[in-house]
N, C-alpha and C positions, 0 to 999 in steps of 0.2 A: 544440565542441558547437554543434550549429543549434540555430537558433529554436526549431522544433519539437521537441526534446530538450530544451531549456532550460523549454520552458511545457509540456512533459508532465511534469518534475521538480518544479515548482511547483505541479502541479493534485495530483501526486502528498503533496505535503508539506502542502497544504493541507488535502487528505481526511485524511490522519494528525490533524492538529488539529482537525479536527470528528469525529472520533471521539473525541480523548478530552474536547474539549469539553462532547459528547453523554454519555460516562463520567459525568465530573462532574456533569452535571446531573441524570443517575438519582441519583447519590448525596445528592444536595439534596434531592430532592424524596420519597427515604426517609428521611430525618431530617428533616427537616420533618413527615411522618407518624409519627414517635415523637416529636417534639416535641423534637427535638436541633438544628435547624436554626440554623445563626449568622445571626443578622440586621444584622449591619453590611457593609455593601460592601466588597468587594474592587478597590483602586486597578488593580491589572492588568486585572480585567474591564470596568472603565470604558476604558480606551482604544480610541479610535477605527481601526478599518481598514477599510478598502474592503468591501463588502458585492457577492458576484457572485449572479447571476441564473442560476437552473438548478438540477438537481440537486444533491445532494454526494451522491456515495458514497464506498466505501473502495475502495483503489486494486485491481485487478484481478489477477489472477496473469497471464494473457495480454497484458497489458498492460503490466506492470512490467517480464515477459520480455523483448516487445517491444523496448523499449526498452534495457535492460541489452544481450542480442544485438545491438542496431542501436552499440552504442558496443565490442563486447567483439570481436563478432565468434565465431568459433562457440566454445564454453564447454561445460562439463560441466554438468550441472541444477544441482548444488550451490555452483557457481560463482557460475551465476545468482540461486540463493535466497538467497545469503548478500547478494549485493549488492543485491537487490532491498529485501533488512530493514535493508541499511545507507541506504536512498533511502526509508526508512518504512513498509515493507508488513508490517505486524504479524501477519496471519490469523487466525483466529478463536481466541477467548480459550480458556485454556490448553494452545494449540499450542506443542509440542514445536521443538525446532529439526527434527529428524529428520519429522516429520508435516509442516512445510513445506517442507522439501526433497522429501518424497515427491510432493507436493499439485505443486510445480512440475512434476516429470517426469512424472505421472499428466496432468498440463493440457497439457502441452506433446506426448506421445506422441499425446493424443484431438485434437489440433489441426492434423494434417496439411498444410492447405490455408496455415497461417501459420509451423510450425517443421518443420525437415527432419531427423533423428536420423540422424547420423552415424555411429553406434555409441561403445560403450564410456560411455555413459550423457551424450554430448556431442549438441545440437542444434544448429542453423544457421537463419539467417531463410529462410523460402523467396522466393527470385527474384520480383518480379514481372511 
């Protein structure tokens, strides 16, 4: 694995953790407005880790491809979605397995300039 596959898997794994981060926090802060809110600290959320600078978002389908493709080589969509939610790419909440499989081959067909469709529902990274 490069560098670059190694710190896109890490930005990848880290966006999965500020989403459910971000989860939990909605959850706090509706129970806090019914007055269910626990108010004693949680020892896991005190530990300290490195704080990055920039966005966070959630990892991308085009992107998770990306990279899945860059290690697989050319794959069926459903190849790629599976491995892409085993590297943390969750999709929006209560996404089907089937709705993210579909959502990879729908990104990947509209993305011409980045995946090349081989046939038989398999892509390829395009050359650059």
């Amino acid at each position: 694995m490069t560098d670059l596959e190694m710190i896109e898997n890490q930005i990848a794994s880290i966006q999965v953790e500020m989403d459910e981060l971000q989860t939990a926090a909605r959850v706090l802060r509706r129970l806090s407005k019914l007055g269910l809110a626990c108010n004693q600290p949680n020892p896991i959320l005190n530990q300290k880790r490195p704080r990055k600078k920039g966005k966070s978002s959630r990892p991308k389908i085009v992107d998770m491809a990306r990279v899945v493709l860059q290690e697989l080589g050319e794959s069926h969509f459903s190849v790629v979605a599976n491995e892409a939610i085993k590297r943390g790419y969750r999709g929006r909440a209560n996404s089907t397995l089937d709705q993210i499989k579909k959502s990879y081959w729908s990104t990947m067909k509209r993305n011409p300039d980045i995946f090349i469709t081989t046939g038989g529902g398999k892509f390829k990274l395009k050359a650059k």
